[in-house]
C-alpha positions in Angstrom: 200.1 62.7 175.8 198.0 60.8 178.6 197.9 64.7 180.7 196.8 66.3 177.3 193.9 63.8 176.8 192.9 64.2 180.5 192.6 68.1 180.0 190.9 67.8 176.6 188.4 65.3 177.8 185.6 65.6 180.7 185.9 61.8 181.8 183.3 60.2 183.6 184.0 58.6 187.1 183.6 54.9 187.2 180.8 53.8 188.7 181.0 49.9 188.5 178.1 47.6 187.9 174.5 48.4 188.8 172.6 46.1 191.1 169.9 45.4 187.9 172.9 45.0 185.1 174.2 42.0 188.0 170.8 40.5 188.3 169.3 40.6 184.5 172.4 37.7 183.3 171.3 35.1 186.2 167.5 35.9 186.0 168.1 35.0 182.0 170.2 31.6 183.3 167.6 30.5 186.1 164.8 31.4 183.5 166.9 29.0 181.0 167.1 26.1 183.6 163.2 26.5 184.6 162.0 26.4 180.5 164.8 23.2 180.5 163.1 21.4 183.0 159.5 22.5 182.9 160.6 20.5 179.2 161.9 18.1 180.6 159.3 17.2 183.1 156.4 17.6 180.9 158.4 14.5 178.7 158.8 12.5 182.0 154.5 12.9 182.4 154.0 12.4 178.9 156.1 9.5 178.9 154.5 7.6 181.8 151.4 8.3 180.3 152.3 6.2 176.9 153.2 2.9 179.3 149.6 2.4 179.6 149.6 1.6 183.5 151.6 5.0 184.6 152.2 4.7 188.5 149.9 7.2 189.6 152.5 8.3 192.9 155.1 9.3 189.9 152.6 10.8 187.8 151.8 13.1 190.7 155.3 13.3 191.9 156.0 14.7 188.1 152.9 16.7 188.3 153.7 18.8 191.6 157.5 19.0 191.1 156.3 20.5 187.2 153.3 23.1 189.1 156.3 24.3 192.0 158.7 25.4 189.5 155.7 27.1 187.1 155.0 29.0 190.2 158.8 29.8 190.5 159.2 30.6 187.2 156.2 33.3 186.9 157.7 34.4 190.7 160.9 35.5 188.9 158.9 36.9 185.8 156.8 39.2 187.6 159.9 40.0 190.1 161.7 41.4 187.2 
């Protein structure tokens, strides 16, 4: 039966995984983890900000760390 269906179908060698269909599932996850924490940060700054005397060293701390991984995120956006 198995010879039959090989002679009565043109099948297609398999080719595996392209390099893009590898990528596109951890680009999505890294994208995930960078709108998580861009989140997450944004509530830290926030946060600090309703104390009423926010250390201004954390504030900026927040503030950089949240600006390095905008710039990361649009780096991966505009990558793929």
């Amino acid at each position: 039966m198995i010879c039959v269906y090989g002679e009565q179908v043109a099948l297609k060698l398999w080719q595996g995984n392209t390099k893009m269909k590898i990528e596109c599932p951890q680009i999505v996850r890294a994208l995930s983890v960078d709108t998580k924490q861009t989140t997450m940060l944004k509530n830290k700054i926030y946060g600090e900000a309703v104390l009423g005397a926010p250390s201004k060293a954390i504030v900026s701390s927040l503030k950089r760390s949240l600006k390095k991984l905008i710039k990361e995120r649009k780096t991966l956006e505009e990558k793929y």
